[in-house]
matplotlib code that plots the C-alpha trace (Angstrom):
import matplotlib.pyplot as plt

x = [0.0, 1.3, 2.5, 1.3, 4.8, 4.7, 1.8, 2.9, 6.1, 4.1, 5.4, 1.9, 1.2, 0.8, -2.5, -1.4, 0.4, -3.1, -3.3, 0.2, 0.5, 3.1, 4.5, 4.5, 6.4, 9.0, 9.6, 9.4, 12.2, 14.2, 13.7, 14.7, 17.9, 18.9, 17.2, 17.4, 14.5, 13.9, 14.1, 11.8, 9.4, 9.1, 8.7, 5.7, 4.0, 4.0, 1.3, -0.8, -0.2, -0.6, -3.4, -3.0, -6.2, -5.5, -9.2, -9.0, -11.6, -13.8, -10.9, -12.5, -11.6, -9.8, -7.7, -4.9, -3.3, -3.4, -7.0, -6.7, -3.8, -5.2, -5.0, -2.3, -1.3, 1.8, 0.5, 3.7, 2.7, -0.7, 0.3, 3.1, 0.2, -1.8, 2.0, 2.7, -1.0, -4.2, -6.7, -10.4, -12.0, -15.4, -15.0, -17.9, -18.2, -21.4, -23.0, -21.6, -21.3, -18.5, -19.9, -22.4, -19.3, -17.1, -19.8, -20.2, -16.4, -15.7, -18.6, -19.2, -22.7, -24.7, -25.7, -29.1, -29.8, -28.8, -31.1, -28.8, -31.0, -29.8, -27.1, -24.0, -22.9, -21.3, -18.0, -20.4, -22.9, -23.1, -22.1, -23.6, -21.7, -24.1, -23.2, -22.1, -21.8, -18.3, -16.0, -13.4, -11.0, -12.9, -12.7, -8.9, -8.6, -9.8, -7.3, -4.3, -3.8, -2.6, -5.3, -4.4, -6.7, -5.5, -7.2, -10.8, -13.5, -16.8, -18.9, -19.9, -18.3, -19.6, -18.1, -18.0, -20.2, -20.3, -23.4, -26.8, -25.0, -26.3, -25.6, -27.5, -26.7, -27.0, -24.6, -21.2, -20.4, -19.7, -19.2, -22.6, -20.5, -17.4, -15.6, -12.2, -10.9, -13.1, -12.9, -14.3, -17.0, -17.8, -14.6, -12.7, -10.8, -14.5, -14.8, -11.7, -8.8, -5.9, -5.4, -6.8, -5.3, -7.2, -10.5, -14.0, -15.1, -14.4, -11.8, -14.5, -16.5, -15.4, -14.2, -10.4, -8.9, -7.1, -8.2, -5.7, -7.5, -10.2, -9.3, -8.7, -5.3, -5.1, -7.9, -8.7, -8.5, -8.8, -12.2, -11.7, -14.1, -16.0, -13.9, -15.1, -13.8, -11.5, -10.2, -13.8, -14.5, -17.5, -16.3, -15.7, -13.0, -9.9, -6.5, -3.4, -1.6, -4.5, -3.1, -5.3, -2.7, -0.6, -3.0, -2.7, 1.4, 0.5, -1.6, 0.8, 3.9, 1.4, 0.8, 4.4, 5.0, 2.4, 4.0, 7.3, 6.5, 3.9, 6.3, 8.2, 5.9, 5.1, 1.5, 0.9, -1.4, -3.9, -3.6, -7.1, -5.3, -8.4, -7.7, -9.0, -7.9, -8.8, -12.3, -12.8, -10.6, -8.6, -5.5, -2.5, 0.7, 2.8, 5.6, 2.9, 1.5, 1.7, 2.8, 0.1, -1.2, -4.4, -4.4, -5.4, -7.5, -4.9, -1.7, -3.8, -4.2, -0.5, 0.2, -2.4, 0.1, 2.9, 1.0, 0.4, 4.1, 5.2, 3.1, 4.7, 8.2, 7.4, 6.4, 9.9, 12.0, 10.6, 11.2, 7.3, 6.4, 6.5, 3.9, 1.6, -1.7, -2.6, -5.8, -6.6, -9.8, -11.8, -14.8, -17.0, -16.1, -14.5, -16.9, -15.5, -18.0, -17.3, -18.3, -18.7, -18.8, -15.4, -16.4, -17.0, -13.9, -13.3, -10.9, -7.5, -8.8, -9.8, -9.2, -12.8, -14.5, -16.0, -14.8, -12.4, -13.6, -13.2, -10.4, -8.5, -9.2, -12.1, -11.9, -14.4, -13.2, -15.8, -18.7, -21.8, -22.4, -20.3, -20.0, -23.6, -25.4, -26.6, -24.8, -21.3, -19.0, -20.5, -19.4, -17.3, -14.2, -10.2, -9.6, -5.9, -4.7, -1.6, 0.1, 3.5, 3.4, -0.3, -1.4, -0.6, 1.9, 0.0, -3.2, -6.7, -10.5, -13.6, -16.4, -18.1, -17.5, -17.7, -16.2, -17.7, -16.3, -13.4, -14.1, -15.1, -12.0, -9.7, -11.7, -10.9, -6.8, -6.7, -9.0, -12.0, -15.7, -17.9, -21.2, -24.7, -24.7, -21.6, -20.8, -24.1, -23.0, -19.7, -18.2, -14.8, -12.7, -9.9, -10.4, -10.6, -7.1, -5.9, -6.8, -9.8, -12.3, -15.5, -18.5, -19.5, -21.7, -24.8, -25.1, -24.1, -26.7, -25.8, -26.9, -27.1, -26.7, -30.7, -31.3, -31.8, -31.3, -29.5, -28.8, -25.8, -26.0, -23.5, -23.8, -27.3, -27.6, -31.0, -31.7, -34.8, -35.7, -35.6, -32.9, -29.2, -30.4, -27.5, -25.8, -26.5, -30.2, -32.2, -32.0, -35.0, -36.5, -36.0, -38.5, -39.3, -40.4, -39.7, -36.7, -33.5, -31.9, -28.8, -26.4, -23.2, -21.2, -22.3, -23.4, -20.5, -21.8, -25.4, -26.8, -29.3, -32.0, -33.2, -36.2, -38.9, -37.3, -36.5, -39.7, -39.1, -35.4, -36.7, -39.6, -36.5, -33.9, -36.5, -38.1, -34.1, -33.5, -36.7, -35.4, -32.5, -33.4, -36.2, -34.2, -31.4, -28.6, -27.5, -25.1, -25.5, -23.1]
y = [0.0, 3.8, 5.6, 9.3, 10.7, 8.4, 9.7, 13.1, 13.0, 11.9, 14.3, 16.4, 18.4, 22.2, 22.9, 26.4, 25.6, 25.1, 29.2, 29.6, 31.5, 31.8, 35.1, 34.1, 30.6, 32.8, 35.2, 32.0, 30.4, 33.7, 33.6, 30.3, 30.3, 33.4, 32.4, 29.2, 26.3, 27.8, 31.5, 31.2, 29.8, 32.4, 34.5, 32.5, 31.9, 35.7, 36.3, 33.0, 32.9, 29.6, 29.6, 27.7, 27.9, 26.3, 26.0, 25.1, 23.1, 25.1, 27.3, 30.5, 34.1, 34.6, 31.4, 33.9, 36.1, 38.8, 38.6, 39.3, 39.8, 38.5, 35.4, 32.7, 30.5, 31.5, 31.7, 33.0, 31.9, 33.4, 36.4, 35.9, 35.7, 38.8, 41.1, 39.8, 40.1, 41.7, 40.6, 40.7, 41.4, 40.8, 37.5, 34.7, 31.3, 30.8, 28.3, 28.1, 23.7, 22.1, 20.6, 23.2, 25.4, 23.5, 22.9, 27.2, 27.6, 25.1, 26.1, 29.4, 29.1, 28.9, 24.9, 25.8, 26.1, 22.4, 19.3, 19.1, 22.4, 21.7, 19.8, 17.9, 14.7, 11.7, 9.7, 6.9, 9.9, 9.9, 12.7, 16.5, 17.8, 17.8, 16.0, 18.9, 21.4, 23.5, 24.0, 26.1, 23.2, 23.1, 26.4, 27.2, 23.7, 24.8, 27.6, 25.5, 25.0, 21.6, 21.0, 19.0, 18.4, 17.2, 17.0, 16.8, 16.5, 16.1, 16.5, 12.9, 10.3, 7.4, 4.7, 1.1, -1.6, -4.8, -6.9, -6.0, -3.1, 0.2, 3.3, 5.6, 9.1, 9.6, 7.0, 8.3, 5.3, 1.5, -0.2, -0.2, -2.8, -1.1, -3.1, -2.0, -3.1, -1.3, 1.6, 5.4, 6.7, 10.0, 11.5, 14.6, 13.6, 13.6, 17.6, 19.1, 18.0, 15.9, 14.1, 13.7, 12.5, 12.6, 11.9, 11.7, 13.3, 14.4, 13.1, 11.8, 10.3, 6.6, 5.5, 5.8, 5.3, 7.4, 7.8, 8.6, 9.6, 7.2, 4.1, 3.4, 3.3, 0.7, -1.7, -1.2, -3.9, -2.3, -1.3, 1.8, 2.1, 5.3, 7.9, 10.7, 14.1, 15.7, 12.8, 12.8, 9.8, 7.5, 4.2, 2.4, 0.7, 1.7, 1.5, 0.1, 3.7, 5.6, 7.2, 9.8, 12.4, 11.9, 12.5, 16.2, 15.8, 13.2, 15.7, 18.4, 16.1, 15.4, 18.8, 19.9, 17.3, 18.8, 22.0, 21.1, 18.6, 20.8, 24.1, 22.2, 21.3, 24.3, 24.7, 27.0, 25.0, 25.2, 23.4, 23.2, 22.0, 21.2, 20.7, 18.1, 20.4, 21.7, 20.0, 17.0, 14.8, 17.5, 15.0, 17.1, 15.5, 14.6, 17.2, 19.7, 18.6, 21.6, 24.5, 27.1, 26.3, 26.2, 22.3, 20.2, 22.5, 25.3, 22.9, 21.8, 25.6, 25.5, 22.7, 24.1, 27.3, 24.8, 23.4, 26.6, 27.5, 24.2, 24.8, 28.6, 27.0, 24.8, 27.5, 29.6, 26.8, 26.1, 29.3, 30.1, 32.3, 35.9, 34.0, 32.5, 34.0, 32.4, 32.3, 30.8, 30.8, 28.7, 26.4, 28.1, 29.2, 27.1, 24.7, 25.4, 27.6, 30.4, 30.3, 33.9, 32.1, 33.2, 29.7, 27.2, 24.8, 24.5, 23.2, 24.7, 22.7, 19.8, 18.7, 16.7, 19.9, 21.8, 25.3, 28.0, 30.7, 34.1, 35.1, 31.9, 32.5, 33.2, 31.1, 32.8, 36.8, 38.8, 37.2, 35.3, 31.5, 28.8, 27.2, 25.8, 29.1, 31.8, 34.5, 35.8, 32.8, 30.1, 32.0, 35.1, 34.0, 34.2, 35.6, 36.2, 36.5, 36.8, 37.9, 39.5, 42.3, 42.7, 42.8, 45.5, 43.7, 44.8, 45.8, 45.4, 45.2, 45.6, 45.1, 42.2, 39.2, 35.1, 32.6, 31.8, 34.9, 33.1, 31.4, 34.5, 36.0, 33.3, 33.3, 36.8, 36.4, 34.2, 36.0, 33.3, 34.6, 33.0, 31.8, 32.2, 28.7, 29.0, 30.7, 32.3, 33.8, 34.5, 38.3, 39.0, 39.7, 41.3, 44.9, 44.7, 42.8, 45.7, 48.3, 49.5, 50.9, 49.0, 47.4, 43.7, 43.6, 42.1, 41.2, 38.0, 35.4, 33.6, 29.8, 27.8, 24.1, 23.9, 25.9, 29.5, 32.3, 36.0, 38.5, 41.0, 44.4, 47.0, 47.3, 45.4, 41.8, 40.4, 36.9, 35.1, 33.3, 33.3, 31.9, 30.6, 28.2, 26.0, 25.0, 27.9, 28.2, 29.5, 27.6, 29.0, 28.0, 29.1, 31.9, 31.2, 35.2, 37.6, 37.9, 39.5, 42.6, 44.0, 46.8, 45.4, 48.7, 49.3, 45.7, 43.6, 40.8, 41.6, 41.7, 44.1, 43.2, 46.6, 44.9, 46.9, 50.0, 49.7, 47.5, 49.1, 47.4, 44.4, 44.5, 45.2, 42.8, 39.9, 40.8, 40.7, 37.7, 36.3, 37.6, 35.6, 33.0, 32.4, 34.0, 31.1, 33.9, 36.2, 37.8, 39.2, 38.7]
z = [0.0, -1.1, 2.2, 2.5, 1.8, -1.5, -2.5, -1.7, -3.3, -6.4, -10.0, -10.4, -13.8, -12.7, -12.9, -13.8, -16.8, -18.9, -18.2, -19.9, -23.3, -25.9, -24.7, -20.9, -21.8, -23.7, -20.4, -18.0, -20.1, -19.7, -16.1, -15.8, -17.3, -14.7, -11.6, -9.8, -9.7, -5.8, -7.1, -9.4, -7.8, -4.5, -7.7, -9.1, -5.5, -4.4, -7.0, -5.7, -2.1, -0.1, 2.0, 5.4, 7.5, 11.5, 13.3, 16.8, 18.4, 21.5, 22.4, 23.5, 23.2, 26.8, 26.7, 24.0, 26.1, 23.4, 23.6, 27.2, 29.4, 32.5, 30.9, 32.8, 30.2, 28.0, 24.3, 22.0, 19.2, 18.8, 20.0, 17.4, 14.7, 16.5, 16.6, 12.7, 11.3, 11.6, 15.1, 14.1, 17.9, 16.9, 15.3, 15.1, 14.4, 12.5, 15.2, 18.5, 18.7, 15.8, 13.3, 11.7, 12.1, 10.1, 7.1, 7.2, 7.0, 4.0, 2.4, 3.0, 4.4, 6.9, 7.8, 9.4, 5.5, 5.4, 7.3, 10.6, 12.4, 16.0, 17.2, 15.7, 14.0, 15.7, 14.2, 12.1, 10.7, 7.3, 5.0, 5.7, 2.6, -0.6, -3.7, -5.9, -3.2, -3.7, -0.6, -0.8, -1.4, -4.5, -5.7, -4.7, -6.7, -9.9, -9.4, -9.6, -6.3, -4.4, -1.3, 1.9, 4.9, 8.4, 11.2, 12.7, 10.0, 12.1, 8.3, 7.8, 5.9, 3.6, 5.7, 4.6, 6.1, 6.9, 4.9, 6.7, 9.1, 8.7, 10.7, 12.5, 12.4, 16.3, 17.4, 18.8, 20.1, 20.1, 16.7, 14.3, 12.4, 9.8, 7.5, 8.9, 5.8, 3.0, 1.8, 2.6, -0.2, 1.2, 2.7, 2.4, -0.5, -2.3, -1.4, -3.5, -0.9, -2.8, 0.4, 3.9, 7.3, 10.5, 12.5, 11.7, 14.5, 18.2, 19.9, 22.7, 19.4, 18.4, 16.2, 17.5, 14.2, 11.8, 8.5, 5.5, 2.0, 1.9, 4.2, 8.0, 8.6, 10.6, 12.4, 15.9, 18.0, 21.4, 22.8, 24.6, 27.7, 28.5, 30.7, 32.9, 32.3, 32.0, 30.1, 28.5, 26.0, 25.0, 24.3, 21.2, 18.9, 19.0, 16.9, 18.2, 17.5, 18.4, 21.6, 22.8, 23.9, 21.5, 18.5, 18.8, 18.2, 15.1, 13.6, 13.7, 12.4, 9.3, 8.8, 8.9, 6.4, 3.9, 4.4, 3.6, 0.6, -1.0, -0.3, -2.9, -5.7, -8.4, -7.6, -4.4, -2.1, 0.4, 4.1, 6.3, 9.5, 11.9, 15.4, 18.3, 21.4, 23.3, 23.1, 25.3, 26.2, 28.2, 28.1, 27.4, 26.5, 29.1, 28.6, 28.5, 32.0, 35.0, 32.4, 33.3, 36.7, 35.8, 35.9, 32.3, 30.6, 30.9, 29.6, 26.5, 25.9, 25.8, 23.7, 21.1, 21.0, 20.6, 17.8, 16.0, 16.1, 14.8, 11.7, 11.5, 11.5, 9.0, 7.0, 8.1, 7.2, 4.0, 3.0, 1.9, 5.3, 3.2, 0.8, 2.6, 4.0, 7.8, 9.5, 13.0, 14.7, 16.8, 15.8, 19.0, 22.5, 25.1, 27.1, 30.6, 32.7, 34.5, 38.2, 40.2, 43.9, 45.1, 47.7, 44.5, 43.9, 40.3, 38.0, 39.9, 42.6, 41.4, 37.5, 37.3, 37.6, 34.3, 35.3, 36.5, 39.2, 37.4, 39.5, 37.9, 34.7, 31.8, 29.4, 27.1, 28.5, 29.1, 27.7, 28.9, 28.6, 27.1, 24.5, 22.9, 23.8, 21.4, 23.7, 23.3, 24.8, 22.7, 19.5, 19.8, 19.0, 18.2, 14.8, 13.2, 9.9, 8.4, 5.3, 5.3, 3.1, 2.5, 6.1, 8.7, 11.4, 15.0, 13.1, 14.5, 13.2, 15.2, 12.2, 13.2, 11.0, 10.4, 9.6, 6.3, 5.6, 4.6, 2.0, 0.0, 1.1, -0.5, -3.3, -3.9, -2.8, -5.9, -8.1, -8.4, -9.2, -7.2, -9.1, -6.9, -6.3, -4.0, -0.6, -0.2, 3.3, 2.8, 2.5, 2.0, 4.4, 1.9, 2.4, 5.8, 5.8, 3.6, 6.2, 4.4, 6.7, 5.5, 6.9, 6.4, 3.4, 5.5, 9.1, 10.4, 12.0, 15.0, 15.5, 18.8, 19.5, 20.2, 17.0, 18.6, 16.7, 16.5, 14.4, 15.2, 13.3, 14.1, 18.1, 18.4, 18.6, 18.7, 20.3, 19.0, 21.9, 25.7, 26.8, 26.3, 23.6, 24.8, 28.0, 30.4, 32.7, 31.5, 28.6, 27.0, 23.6, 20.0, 19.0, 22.7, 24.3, 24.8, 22.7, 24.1, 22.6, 23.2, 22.6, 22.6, 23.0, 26.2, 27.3, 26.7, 28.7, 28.0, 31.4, 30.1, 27.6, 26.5, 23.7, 25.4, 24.8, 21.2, 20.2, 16.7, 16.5, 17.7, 14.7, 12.0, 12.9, 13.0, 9.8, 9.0, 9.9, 8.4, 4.6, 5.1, 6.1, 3.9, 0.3, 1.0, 1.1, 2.9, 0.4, -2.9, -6.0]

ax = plt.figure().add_subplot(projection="3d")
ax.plot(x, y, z, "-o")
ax.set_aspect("equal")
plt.show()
């Protein structure tokens, strides 16, 4: 069987070759008797920049320290990327749970459009992704570009079953009965990536086995039993080299070597690097164990840093930093609550508990809830780009903004149109990144775990329903009232829900919200 590295090391025809003329192969054979084979092409890649985009998984606002510097744990290498680049402070993810996240980013909208309304996928669901529906891997494909995914898919895959075995899209656990040794259908490499390594799902989500291209890497033959947190996970099969603190370390050494073999090839690529941390299990490798005080939780912060800087070396040593345009973010906010009773032991004390006492740290800054709810924590999140050369180092950007954003956004790096079947929510980020003082193009619609709505428009956000929608009491309902209004540039934390005062914002933002969600776009072309 082909290793990834053979596979990767395999001679490609340039896609960007087919755009060559006459006159252009004439100057290219000039420049090529002059310049080197590495010369040449830092020359060609500076006018199609790689793309690397590194989405963390529920690591919330005030876990960066240059997000807030009350924060304990040491994070160098984000606030490398915040020093370097541009930091968007009123970033969102488009749902504040994974999965519906991940389906917004790649596609560039919003997956309450889709069938999953509420919730997310296990590791055996089938496929979310429409047949024919174009990610961005498919449209920076079609560009010339080479596309790599590692990490945590959490989208569904085609998996192959044993005769009579079928799957049931709510199972996150156990074995429904996988032939170990078939092959993958429906996998990343069926959505415009050239290869794949990683998870299908959560790291608590069996099955605990990687998955290269469009087979298991290898067959589990351990059944892994259900652990409490912090070392969260249901329990299912489980691989021989599937390690659970060490997956995070596999990941990155994959990713460093798509860096450095595609930093080589002609073709300027694109790397979705999709993490499993800090998300449940909070295991932290061992030589990250005790770094921040602040017990497991706070050391996996840490080693997700350590991850993002490995991936910035790579990109230093293969001599591709200056042209290549980085984004990190995080799928939602962090899941560990915030308690206020200075008396309540949490997770300093004891590592089993689900939460830090304010004065220890706030995992999601200043904002209400956690991760699930419609309010601030479960979706205001970490947002850096960079781009040496293009992007401010030290800059800033308060516009409020999403993540499927970025698909737009790459789309107009490279110079693709985008056709009104594609990225219906996404708005380009690029004359932000260019210092351009603009507003986003429409306001962006928030989405909770139980399918609760909001609508953020300059400084008002408007919640359509009566509670968190998620993890926090009072949970409420979607559509639930009364609804809760806020104005977020003097209510941070929205404490004070001001919809009786301003019945007639309340009356436009919903009728907003009902255009787009019923017109299937938010976005114009």
């Amino acid at each position: 069987m082909q290793s990834w590295k053979q596979y990767a090391r395999r001679e490609r025809t340039p896609r960007v070759l087919h755009r060559v003329t006459p006159l252009t192969l004439i100057a290219l054979t000039s420049i090529l008797a002059i310049c080197s084979p590495k010369t040449a092409l830092s020359a060609e890649k500076r006018s199609a920049p790689n793309i690397v985009i590194i989405l963390a998984d529920d690591m919330g606002y005030g876990d960066v320290h240059a997000l807030n510097s009350k924060s304990k744990i040491p994070t160098p290498n984000l606030d490398r990327l915040a020093n370097e680049g541009m930091t968007f402070t009123d970033a969102h993810s488009p749902s504040a749970v994974c999965t519906p996240t991940r389906y917004a980013l790649l596609t560039g909208r919003y997956c309450w459009r889709t069938e999953l309304k509420r919730g997310v996928l296990g590791g055996y669901s089938p496929p979310l992704l429409e047949s024919g529906r174009k990610t961005i891997a498919n449209m920076l494909s079609k560009q010339g570009y080479h596309t790599g995914a590692v990490g945590k898919w959490h989208l569904g895959m085609a998996l192959p079953m044993k005769p009579g075995k079928a799957v049931k899209s709510s199972q996150w656990n156990g074995d429904p009965g996988i032939d170990w040794s078939g092959k993958i259908t429906d996998s990343p490499i069926h959505h415009g990536f050239d290869q794949y390594f990683g998870v299908s799902a959560s790291l608590d989500m069996a099955p605990y086995v990687y998955i290269r291209d469009d087979h298991f890497d290898s067959p589990p033959t351990i059944q892994q039993p259900a652990v409490k947190f912090p070392h969260f996970v249901r329990k299912g099969p489980r691989s021989e080299d599937f390690v659970i603190d060490q997956v995070l370390d596999r990941l990155t050494k994959e990713s460093v070597d798509y860096i450095t073999t595609a930093a080589k090839k002609d073709e300027p690529f694109f790397l979705y690097f999709p993490l499993t941390a800090p998300h449940k299990p909070t295991q932290p490798h061992e030589r990250f164990r005790g770094k921040t005080q602040l017990n497991e939780y706070g050391d996996f912060v840490a080693q997700v840093d350590w991850t993002v800087g490995e991936v910035l070396n790579a990109l230093d040593q293969s001599g591709v930093a200056d042209d290549t345009v980085v984004f990190y973010s995080s799928d939602n906010g962090s899941y560990m609550y915030r308690y206020d009773d200075p008396n309540k032991k949490d997770h300093v004390d004891d590592a089993s508990i689900q939460g830090f006492r304010a004065e220890h740290h706030r995992p999601n800054g200043p904002f209400r809830g956690t991760k699930a709810d419609i309010w601030e924590a479960g979706h205001h999140v970490p947002l850096f780009a960079r781009w040496p050369g293009k992007i401010n180092a030290g800059s800033k950007c308060d516009e409020p903004v999403c993540l499927t954003d970025l698909f737009a956004t790459a789309a107009e790096i490279v110079g693709a149109e985008l056709d009104n079947s594609m990225a219906e929510d996404s708005v380009s980020l690029l004359p932000m990144l260019h210092g351009k003082e603009t507003r986003r193009a429409a306001p962006v619609i928030h989405h909770s775990v139980a399918g609760m709505f909001a609508i953020r428009d300059g400084k008002w956000k408007l919640v359509l329903g009566d509670g968190s929608g998620g993890r926090q009491q009072p949970k409420g309902k979607p559509f639930g009232k009364p609804y809760q209004l806020f104005d977020l540039s003097q209510d941070i934390g929205e404490e004070n829900n001001i919809a009786d005062e301003h019945p007639e914002i309340v009356e436009r933002l919903t009728k907003t919200v009902e255009t787009i969600r019923n017109t299937g776009r938010s976005v114009k072309r």
